[in-house]
C-alpha positions in Angstrom: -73.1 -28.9 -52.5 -70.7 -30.7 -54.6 -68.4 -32.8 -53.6 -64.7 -30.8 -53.1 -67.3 -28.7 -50.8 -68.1 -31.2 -48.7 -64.4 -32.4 -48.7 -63.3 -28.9 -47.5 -65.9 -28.7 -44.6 -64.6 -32.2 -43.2 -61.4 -31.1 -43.5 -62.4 -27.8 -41.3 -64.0 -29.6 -38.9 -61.3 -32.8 -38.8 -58.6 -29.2 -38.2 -61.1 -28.1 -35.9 -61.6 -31.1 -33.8 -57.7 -31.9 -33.5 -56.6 -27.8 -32.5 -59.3 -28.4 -29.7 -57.7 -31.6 -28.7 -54.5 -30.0 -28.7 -55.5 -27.2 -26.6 -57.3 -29.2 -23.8 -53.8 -31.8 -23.8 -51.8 -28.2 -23.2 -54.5 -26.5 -20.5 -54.5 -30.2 -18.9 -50.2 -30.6 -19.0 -50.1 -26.7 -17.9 -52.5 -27.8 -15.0 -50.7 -30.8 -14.0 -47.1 -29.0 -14.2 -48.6 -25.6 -11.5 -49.8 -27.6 -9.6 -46.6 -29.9 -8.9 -44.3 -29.1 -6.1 -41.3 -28.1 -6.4 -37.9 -27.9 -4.3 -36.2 -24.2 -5.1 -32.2 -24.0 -4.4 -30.9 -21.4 -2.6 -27.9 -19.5 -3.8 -25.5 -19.3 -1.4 -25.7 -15.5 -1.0 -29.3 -15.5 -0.2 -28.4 -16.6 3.4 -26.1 -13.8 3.6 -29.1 -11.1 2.7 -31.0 -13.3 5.9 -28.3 -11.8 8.3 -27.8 -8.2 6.4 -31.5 -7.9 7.0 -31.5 -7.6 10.7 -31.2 -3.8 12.2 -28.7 -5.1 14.3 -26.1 -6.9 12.5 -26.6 -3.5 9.7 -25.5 -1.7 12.7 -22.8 -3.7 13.4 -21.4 -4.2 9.8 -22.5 -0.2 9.4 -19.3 0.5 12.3 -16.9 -2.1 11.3 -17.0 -0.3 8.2 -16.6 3.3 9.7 -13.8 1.6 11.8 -12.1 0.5 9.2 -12.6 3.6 6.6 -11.0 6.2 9.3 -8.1 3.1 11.1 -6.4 2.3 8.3 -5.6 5.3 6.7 -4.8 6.5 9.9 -2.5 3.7 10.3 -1.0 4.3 7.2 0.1 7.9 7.6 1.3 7.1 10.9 4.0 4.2 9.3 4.6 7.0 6.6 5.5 9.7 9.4 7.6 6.9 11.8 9.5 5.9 8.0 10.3 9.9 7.4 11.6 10.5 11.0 13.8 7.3 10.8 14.8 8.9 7.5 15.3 12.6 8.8 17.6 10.7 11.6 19.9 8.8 9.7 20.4 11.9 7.5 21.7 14.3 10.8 23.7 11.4 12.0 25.6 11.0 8.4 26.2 14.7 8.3 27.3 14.5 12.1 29.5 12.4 11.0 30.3 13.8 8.0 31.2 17.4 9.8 33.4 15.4 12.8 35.2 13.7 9.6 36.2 16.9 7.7 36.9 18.7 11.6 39.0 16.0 12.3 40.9 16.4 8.8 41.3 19.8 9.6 43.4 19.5 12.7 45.3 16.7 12.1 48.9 16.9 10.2 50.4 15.5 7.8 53.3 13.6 8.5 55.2 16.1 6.3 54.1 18.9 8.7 54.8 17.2 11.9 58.6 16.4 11.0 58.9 20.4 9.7 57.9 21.3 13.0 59.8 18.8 15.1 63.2 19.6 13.0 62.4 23.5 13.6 61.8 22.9 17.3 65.2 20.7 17.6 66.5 23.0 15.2 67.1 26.2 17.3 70.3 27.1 18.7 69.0 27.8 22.0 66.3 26.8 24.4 63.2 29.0 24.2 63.8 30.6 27.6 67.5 31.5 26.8 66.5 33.6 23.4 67.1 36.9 24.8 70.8 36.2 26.3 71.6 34.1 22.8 70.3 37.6 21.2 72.6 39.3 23.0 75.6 37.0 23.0 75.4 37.1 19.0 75.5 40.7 18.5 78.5 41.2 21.0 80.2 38.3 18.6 79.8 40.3 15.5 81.1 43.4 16.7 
């Protein structure tokens, strides 16, 4: 055996040596760090999957939620139908009194109208109950 030869198995067996020191420091550190104790955190929410666990409060959270699916649509179309009634309302009472405005137009006069018909009523040369013997007197006149 020569001499690089005998280099190269020193070597080897230096390599060798130091690799199995390194693995018994990392099994020994691996060792030591399992078998530490340790404190674990909770999250916040695991607390929360504590109560949802229990049969009970499942129940209980089950019928809030059935409650609450079927009460506030219900609710809902209920404002919506109070909202259209109020609505339909005050649409007959402004054509109420829309219709009692244009009746109301209808009957009353003008002012125009009023003084034709008080001049024709003042107008006439004789009361209405003396007609017939005015008749009468004016065709014996123009005879």
């Amino acid at each position: 055996m020569n001499f690089d030869e005998q280099n190269r198995e020193i070597e080897d067996l230096e390599m060798e040596s130091a690799l199995r020191n390194f693995r018994a420091s990392v099994h020994s550190w691996s060792e030591y760090e399992f078998s530490k104790t340790r404190t674990v955190k909770r999250s916040r929410w695991a607390a929360m999957w504590v109560v949802f666990a229990k049969p009970a409060m499942g129940w209980a959270l089950g019928c809030v939620l059935m409650v609450s699916s079927v009460g506030i649509p219900v609710t809902v179309h209920h404002q919506r139908q109070l909202i259209a009634e109020r609505n339909a309302q005050l649409l007959r009472q402004q054509r109420l009194a829309k219709q009692a405005a244009e009746q109301q137009a209808a009957l009353a006069m003008t002012d125009d109208e009023l003084l034709s018909h008080v001049d024709s009523d003042i107008a006439q040369a004789a009361p209405d109950a003396m007609q017939p013997l005015a008749s009468l007197m004016g065709e014996s006149s123009t005879r």
